[in-house]
PABA-430242 format. One record per residue (C-alpha): z negated, y, x; residue number from 1. Coordinates in Angstrom, 3 decimals. Last residue first. Layout:
<pts>
((Z, Y, X), NUM)
...
</pts>
This chain:
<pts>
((8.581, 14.285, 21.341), 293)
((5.817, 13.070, 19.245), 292)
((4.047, 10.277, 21.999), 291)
((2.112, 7.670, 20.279), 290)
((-1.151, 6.748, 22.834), 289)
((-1.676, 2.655, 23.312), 288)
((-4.712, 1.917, 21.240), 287)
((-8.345, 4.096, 20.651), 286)
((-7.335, 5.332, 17.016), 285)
((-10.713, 7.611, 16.315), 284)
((-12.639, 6.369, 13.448), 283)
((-12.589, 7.877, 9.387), 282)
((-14.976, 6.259, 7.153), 281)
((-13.394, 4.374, 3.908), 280)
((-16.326, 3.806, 1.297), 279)
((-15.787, 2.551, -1.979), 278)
((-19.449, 2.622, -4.133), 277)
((-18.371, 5.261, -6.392), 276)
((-15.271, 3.890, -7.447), 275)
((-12.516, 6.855, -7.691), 274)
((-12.182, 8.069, -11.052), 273)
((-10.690, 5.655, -13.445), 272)
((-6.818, 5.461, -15.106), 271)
((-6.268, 2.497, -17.048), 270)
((-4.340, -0.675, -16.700), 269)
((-3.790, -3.474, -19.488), 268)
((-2.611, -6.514, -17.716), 267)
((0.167, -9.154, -17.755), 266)
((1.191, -13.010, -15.898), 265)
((-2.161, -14.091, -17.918), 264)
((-0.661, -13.209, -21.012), 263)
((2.647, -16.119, -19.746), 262)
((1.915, -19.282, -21.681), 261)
((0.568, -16.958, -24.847), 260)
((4.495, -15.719, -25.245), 259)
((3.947, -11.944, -25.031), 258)
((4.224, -9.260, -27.935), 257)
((3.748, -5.747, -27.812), 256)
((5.323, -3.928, -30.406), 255)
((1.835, -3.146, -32.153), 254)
((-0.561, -3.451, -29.975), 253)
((-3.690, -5.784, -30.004), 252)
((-5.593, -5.487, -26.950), 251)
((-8.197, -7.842, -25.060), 250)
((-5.764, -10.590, -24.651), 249)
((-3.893, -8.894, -22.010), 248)
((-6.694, -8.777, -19.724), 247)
((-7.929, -5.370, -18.707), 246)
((-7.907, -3.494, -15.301), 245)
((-9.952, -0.553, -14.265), 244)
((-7.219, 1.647, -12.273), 243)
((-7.270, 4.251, -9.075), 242)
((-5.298, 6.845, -8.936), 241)
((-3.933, 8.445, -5.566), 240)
((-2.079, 12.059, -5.662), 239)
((1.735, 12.702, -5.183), 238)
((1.895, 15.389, -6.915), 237)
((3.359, 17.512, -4.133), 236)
((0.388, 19.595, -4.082), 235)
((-1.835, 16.374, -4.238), 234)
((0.092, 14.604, -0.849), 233)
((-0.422, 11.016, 0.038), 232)
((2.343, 9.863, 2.693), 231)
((6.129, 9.924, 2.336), 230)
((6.705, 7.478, 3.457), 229)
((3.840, 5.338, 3.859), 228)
((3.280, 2.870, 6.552), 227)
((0.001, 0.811, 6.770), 226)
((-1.402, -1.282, 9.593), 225)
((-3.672, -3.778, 8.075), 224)
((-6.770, -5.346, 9.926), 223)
((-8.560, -8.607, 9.043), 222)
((-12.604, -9.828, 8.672), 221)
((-12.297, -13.139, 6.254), 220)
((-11.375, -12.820, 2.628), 219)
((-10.674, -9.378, 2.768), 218)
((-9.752, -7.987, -0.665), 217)
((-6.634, -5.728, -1.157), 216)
((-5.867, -4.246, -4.798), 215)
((-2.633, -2.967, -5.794), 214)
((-0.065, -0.303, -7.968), 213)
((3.247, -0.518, -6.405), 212)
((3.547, -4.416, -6.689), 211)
((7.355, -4.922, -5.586), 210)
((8.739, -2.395, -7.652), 209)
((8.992, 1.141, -9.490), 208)
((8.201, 3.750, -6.441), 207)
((8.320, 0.844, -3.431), 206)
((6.286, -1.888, -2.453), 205)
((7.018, -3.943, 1.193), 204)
((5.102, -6.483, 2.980), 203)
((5.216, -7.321, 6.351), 202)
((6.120, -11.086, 6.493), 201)
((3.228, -13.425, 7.967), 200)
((0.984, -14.027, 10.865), 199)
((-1.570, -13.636, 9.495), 198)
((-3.125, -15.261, 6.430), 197)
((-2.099, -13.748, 2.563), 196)
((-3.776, -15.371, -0.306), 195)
((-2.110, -14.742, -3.539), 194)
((-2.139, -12.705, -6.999), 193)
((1.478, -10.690, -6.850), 192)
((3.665, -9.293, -9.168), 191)
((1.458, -8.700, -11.914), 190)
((3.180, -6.788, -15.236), 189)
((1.423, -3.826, -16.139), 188)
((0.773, -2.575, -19.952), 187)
((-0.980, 1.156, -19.530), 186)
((-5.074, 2.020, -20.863), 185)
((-5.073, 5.154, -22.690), 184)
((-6.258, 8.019, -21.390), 183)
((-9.129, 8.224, -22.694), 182)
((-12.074, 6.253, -23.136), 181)
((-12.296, 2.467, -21.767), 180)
((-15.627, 1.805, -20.459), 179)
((-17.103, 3.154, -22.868), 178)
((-15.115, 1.514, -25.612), 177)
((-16.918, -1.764, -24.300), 176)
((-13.997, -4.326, -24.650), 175)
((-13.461, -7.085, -27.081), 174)
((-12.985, -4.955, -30.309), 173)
((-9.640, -3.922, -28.779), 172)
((-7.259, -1.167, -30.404), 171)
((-9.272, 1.715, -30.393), 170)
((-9.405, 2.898, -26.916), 169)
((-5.009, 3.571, -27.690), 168)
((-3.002, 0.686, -26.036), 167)
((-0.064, 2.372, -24.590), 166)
((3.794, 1.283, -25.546), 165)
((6.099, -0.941, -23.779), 164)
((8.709, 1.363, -22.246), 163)
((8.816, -0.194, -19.145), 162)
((6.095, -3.033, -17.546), 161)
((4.742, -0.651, -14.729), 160)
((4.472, -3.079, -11.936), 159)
((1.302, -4.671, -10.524), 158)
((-0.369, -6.193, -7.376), 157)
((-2.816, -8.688, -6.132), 156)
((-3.249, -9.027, -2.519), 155)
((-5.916, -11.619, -1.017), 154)
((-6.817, -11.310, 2.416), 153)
((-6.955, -13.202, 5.433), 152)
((-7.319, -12.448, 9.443), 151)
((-5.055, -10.622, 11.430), 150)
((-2.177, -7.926, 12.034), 149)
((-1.456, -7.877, 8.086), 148)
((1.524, -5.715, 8.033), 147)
((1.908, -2.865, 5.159), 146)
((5.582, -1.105, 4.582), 145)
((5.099, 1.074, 1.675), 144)
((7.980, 3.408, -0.367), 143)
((6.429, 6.427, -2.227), 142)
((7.229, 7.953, -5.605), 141)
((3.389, 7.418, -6.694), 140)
((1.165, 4.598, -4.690), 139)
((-1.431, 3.532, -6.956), 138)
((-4.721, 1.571, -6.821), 137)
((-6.854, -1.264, -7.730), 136)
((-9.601, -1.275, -5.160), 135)
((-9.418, -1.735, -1.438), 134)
((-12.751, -4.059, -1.372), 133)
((-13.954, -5.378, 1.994), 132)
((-15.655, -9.079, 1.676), 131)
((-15.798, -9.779, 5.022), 130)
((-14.634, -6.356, 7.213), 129)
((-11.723, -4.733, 6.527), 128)
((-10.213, -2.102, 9.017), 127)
((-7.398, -0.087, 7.744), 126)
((-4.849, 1.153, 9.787), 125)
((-2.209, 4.253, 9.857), 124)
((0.813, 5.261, 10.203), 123)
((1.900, 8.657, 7.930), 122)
((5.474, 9.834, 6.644), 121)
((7.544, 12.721, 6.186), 120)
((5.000, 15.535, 5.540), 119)
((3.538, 14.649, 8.756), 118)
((0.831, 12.087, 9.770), 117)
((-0.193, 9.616, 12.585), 116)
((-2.093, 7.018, 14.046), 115)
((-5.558, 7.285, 11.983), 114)
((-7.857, 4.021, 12.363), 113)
((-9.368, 3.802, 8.582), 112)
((-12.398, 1.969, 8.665), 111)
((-14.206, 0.325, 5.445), 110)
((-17.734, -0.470, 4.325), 109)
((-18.949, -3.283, 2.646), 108)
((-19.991, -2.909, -0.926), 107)
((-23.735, -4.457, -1.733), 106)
((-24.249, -3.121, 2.183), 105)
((-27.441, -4.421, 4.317), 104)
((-25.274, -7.797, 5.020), 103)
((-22.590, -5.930, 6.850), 102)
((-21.061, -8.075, 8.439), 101)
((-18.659, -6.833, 11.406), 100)
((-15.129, -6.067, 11.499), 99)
((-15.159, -2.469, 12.557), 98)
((-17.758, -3.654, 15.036), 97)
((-14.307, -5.116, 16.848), 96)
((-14.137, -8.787, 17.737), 95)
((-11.243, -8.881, 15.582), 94)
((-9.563, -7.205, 17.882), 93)
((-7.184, -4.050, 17.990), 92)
((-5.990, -2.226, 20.443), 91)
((-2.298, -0.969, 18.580), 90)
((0.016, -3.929, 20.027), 89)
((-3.360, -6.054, 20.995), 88)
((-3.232, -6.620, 17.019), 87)
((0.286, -7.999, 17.196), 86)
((3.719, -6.184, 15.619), 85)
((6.863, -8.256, 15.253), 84)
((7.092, -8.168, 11.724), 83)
((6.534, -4.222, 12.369), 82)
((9.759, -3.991, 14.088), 81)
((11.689, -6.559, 11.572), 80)
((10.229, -4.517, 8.556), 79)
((11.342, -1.253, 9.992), 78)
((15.120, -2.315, 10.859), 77)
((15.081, -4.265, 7.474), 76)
((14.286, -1.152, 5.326), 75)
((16.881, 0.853, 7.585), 74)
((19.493, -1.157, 6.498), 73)
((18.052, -1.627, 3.116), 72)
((18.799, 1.777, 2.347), 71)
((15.081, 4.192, 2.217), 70)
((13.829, 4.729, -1.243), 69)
((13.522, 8.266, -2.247), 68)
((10.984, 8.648, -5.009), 67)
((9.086, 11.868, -3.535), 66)
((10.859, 12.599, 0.127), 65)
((12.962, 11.033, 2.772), 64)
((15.284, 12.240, 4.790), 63)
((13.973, 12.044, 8.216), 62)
((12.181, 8.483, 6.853), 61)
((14.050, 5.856, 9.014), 60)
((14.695, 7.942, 11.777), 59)
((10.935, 9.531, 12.023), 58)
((9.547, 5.237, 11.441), 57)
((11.754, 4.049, 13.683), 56)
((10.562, 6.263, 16.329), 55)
((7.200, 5.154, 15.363), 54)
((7.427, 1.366, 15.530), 53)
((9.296, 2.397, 19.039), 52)
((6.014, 4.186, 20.061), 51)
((3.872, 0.889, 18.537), 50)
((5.714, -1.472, 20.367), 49)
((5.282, 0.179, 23.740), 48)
((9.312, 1.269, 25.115), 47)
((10.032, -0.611, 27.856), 46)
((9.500, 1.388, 31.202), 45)
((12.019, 3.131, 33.090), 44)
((13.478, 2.033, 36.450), 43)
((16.893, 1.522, 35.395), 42)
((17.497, 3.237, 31.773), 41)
((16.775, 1.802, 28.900), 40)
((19.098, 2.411, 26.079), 39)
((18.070, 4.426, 23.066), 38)
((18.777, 2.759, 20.075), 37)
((22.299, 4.559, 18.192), 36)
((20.665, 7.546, 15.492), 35)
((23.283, 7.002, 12.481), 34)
((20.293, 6.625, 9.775), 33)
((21.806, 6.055, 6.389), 32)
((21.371, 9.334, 3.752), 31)
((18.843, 8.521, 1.558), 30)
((20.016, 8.572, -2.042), 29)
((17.709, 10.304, -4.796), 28)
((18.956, 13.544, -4.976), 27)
((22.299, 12.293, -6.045), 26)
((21.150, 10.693, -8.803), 25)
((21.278, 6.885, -8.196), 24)
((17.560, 5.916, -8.242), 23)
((16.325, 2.670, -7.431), 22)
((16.118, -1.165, -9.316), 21)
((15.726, -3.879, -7.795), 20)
((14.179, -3.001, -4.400), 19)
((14.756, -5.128, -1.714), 18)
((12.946, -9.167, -1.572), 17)
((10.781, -9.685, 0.926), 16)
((6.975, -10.145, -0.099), 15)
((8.119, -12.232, -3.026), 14)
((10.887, -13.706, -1.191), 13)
((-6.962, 7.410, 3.717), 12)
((-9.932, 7.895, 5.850), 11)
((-8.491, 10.501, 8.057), 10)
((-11.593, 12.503, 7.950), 9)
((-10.037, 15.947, 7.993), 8)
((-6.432, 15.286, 6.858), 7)
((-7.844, 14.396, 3.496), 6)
((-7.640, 10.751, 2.134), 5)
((-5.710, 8.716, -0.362), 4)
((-6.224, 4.810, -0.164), 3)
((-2.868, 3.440, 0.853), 2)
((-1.638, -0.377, 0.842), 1)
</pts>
């Protein structure tokens, strides 16, 4: 999960399985991570969870970039160290204000706990409090590690379905065509549309799989540390869009044909400016200090 912010503010086997299908050009390989873990030497301290979550994170990503999906060597060494992550890891509670109601609000308002940032890859954590909306959104050429440190939420996701052609405004009688001007709306396949309760599996999403356009809903208060590499970045056209979705039904397409048993497994998706009533505030990260060396 990412929601695209400035650096100002800061606001911005389903679950396991490995990528099935990345890039084999060349510039698309990441080169494996040979760094040997550092030993510990007598009378030094263990390494805090969330400093060796980011040393991982700088070998795992040094040579990463748009579209580059780390090996699964690496994916497994950061899923396994963030599987392993608890709230009191990065000072978190759910007694927090962060997680309060906020009966006064029609859409509650988020927190975004910045960790860290560089053109590699950013740590961060979003604070959800009842009812908290992350709305439908994408995640373009990037590969996500999210961990739900506590509470519950429900994740539903989507995958470009290829080559299946667009659905022009015109082709639906069944939908307000002012809702739905251009561009045209996109066929998506969901991957996931589940309840998610801590402890469980980090999640992973990458460029072309495993749900890399989503929505996050709190169903009680919870916390989600987020991993992206490489992070939001609109110069590098890697910019956050968010999407209205459609059901199948309400298109007809020529070329685009889906047994009726399985419409409800598909979407039409279409581009929207951000929702006016999402807020994500920025909040100083008050856990154990990360230490760039």
């Amino acid at each position: 999960m990412g929601i695209e912010t400035t650096r100002a503010d800061r606001k911005g086997k389903e679950f396991r399985e490995l990528p099935t299908d990345t890039n084999t050009s060349p510039n698309s390989r990441p080169k494996r991570s040979r760094r040997r873990p550092k030993k510990i030497l007598p009378g030094q301290k263990k390494m805090l969870p969330v400093q060796k979550l980011f040393e991982i994170c700088k070998e795992v990503f040094a040579n990463g970039g748009t579209g580059i999906v780390p090996c699964s060597e690496d994916i497994e060494r950061l899923r396994a160290v963030l599987d392993e992550l608890k709230p009191k890891d990065v000072g978190l509670t759910p007694e927090m204000l962060y997680f309060g109601t906020q009966s006064a609000r029609r859409t509650p308002k988020i927190t975004y706990l910045h960790l860290y940032e560089s053109d590699k890859f950013s740590m961060g954590i979003f604070c959800l409090p009842p009812s908290g909306v992350l709305p439908l959104h994408n995640h373009p050429g990037m590969t996500v590690f999210s961990k739900l440190l506590f509470g519950t939420m429900h994740i539903k996701s989507y995958d470009w379905v290829a080559d299946a052609p667009d659905a022009p405004s015109n082709a639906s009688a069944d939908v307000d065509l002012s809702e739905i001007t251009a561009p045209a709306a996109r066929l998506a396949k969901v991957k996931v549309d589940s309840d998610i309760t801590a402890p469980c599996d980090t999640s992973i999403l990458y460029p072309a799989d495993g749900g890399n356009m989503h929505c996050f809903t709190a169903v009680t208060a919870c916390a989600v540390l987020d991993v992206l590499g490489p992070p939001y970045s609109d110069p590098d056209g890697r910019h956050c869009t968010y999407y209205l979705e459609f059901p199948f039904t309400n298109f007809a397409v020529d070329g685009v044909s889906v047994p009726e048993e399985e419409r409800e497994g598909y979407a039409w998706l279409q581009e929207r400016e951000k929702p006016e009533d999402l807020t994500v505030d920025g909040a100083p990260y008050k856990g154990p200090k990360i230490v760039d060396q």
